[in-house]
N, CA, C and O atoms as a GROMACS GRO file, in nm:
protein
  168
    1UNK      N    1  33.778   8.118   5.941
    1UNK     CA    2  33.876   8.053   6.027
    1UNK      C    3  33.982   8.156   6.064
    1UNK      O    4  34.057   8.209   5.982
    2UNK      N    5  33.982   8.176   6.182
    2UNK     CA    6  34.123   8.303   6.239
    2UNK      C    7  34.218   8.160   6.275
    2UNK      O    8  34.205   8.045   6.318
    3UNK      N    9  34.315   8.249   6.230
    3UNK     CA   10  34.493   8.167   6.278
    3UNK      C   11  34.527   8.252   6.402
    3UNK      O   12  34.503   8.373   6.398
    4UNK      N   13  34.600   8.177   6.547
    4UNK     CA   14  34.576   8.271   6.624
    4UNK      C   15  34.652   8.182   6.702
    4UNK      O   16  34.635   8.060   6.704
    5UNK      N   17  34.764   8.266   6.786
    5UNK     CA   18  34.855   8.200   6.912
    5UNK      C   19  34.833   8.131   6.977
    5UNK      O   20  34.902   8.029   6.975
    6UNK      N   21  34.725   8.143   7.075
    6UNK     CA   22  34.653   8.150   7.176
    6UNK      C   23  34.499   8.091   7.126
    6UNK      O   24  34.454   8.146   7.025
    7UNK      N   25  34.428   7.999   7.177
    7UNK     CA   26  34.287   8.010   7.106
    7UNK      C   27  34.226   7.952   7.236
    7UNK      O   28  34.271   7.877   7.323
    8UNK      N   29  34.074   8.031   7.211
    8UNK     CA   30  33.968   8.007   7.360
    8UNK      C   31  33.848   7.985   7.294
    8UNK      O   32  33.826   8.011   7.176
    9UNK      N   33  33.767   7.936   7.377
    9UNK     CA   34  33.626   7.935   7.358
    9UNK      C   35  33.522   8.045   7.361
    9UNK      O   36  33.513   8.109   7.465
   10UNK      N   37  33.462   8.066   7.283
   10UNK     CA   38  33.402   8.193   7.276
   10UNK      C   39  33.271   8.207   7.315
   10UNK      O   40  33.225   8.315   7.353
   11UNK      N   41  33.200   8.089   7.306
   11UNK     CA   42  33.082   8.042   7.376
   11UNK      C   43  33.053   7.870   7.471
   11UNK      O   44  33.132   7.792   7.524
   12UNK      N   45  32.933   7.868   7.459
   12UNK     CA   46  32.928   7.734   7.507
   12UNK      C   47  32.911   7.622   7.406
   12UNK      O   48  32.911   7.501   7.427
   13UNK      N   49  32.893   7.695   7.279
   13UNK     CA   50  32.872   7.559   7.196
   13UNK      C   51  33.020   7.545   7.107
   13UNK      O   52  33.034   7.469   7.011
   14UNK      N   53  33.108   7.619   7.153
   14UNK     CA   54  33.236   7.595   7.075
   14UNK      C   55  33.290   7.437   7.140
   14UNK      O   56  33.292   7.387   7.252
   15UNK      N   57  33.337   7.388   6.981
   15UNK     CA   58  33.445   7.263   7.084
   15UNK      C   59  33.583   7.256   7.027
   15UNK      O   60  33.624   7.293   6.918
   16UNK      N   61  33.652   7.192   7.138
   16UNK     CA   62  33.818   7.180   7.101
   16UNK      C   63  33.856   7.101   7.046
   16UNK      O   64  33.933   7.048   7.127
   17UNK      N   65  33.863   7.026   6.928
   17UNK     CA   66  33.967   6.927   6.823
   17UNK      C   67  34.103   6.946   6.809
   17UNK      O   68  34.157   7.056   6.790
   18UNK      N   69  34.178   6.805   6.820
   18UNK     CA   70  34.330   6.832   6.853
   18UNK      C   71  34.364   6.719   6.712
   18UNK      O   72  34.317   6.606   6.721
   19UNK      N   73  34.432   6.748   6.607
   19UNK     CA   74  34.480   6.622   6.528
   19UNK      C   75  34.626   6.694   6.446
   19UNK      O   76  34.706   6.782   6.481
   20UNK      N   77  34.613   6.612   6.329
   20UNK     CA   78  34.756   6.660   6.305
   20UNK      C   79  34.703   6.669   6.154
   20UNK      O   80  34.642   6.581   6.094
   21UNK      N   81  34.749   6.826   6.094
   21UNK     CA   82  34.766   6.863   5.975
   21UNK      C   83  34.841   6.878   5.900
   21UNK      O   84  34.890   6.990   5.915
   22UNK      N   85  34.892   6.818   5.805
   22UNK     CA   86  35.011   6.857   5.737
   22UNK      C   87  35.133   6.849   5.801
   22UNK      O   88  35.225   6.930   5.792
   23UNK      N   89  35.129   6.708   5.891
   23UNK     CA   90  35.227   6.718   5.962
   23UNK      C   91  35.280   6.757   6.094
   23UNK      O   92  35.389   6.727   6.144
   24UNK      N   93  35.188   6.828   6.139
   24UNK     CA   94  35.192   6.954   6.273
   24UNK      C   95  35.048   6.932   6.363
   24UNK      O   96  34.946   6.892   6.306
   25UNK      N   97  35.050   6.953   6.465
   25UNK     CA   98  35.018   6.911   6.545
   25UNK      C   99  34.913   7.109   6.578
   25UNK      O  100  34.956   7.221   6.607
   26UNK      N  101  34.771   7.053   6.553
   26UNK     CA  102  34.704   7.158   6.539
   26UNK      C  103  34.592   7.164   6.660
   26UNK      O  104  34.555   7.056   6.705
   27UNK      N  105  34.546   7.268   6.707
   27UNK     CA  106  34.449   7.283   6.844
   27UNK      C  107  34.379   7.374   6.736
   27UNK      O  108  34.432   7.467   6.675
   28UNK      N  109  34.257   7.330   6.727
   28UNK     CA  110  34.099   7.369   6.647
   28UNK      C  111  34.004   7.422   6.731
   28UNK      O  112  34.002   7.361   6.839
   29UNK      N  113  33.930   7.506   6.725
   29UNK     CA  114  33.792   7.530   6.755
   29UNK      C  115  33.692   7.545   6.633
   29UNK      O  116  33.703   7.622   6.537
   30UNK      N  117  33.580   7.440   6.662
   30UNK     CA  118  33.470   7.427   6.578
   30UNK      C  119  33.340   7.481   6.656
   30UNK      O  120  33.325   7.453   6.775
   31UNK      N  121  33.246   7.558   6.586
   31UNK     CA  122  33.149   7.620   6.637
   31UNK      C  123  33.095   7.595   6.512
   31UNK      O  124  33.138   7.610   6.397
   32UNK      N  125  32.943   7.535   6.580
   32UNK     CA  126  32.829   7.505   6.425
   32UNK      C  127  32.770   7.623   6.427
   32UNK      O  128  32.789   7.701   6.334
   33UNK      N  129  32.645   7.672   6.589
   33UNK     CA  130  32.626   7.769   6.574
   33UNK      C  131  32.667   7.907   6.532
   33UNK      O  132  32.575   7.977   6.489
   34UNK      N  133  32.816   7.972   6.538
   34UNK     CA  134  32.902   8.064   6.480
   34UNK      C  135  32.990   8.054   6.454
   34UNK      O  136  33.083   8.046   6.534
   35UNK      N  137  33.004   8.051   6.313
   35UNK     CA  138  33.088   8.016   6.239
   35UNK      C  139  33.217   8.139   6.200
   35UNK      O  140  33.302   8.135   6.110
   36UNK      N  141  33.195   8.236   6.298
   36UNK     CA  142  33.283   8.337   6.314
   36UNK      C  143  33.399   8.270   6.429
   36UNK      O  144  33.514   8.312   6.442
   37UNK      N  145  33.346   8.175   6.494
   37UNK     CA  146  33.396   8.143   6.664
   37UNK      C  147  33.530   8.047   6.590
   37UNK      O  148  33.629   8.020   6.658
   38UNK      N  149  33.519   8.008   6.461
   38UNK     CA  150  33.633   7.860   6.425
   38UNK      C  151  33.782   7.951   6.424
   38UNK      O  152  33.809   8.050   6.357
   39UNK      N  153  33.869   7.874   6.530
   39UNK     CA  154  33.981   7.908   6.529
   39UNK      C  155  34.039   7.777   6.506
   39UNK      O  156  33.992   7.664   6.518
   40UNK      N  157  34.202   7.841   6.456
   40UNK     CA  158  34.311   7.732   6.485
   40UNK      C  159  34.463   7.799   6.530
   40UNK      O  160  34.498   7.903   6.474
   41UNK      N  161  34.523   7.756   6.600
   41UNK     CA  162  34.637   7.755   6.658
   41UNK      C  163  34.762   7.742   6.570
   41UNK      O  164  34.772   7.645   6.496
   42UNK      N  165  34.859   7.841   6.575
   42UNK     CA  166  34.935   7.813   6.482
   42UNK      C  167  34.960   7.928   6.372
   42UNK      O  168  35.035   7.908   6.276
   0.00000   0.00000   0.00000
């Protein structure tokens, strides 16, 4: 998982999840196929 300002999609099978962690309000990327691709915002 990279922590990261800014977060994009890195392929076509990445997707965007938006919920709230710990309070805060988090923008996710989940990738099954690469599991290098999972970012979060913040």
């Amino acid at each position: 998982m990279k922590v990261r300002p800014s977060v994009k999609k890195m392929c076509s099978d990445c997707n965007i999840t938006t919920g709230k962690f710990q309070g805060k309000k988090r923008v996710r990327i989940r990738c099954k196929k690469n599991p290098k691709h999972n970012q979060r915002q913040g």
